[in-house]
Phi, psi and omega in degrees: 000135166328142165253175188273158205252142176285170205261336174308293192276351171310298193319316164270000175257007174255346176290316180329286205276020169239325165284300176305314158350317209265359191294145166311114191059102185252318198281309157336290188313305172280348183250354164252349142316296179314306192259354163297295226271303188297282135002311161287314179319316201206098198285316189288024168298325204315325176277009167267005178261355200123323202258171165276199183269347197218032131298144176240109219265339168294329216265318191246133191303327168304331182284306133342284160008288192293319172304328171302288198318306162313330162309303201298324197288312171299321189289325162290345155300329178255004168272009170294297193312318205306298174319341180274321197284139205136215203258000199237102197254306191311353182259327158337299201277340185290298143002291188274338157273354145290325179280339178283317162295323148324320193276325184302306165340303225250010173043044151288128188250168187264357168276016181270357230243288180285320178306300175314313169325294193288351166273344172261309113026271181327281188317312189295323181308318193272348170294343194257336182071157162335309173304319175259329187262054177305178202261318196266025163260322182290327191302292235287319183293327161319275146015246164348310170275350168282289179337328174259295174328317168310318164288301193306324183307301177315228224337302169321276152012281201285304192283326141301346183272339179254001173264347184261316188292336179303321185264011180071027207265348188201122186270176180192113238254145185218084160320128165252000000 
């Protein structure tokens, strides 16, 4: 479960990311940082987008396509969460473990996790530039993002253990 978060650090990842909201074609702009950083970070993200792993998603235009339509969907995902956040954590935790179970379909794996971080990360720093993407608003984003991570990982977990058991890769012995 979410723990609850100070007001301090809500305040700079939600002042953040609502300044960043406004830069023009933001959701573009930013989902598509996010999976340029991300893709480099951990090229075997790519199939979980669809593409392939030793696709180069800059180079074919069909491919871009794809990239948008992921942009827009990661970026409104994470103004979902964003939007949750504040003291009332259970519909928050409920959320990010319905999107962790989701994912799992989508052959997300939980090391995947932190490489999306530090790739969202990335992005907001070049949207926001220096002057604003200061050491205690990347802390306050951290923060956040473990946080969310925990849960969404749980679920992640859980649906692998359950995918292993499905595929006969881990047996399980039941005493009657």
């Amino acid at each position: 479960m979410v723990k609850e978060l100070s007001y301090g650090v809500i305040s700079h990842v939600v002042d953040t990311w609502e300044m960043a909201k406004r830069t023009p074609a933001f959701e573009e702009k930013a989902g598509y940082l996010i999976l340029e950083k991300l893709f480099d970070l951990e090229p075997r993200t790519k199939p979980v987008f669809g593409f392939e792993r030793n696709a180069d998603v800059s180079a074919c235009p069909r491919l871009q396509i794809g990239v948008l339509i992921h942009s827009k969907r990661l970026v409104h995902m994470l103004d979902t969460a964003l939007d949750l956040i504040g003291p009332d954590t259970e519909m928050l935790t409920e959320v990010l473990e319905k999107l962790g179970r989701r994912h799992v379909q989508y052959g997300v794996k939980a090391g995947y996790l932190p490489f999306m971080g530090q790739a969202i990360f990335h992005a907001l720093e070049q949207i926001l530039g220096n002057d604003v993407w200061r050491d205690e608003v990347k802390e306050a984003w951290e923060i956040v993002y473990e946080e969310f991570s925990k849960d969404i990982m749980k679920a992640i977990l859980s649906g692998e253990r359950m995918d292993e058991l499905h595929d006969g890769t881990t047996s399980v012995r039941i005493a009657l």
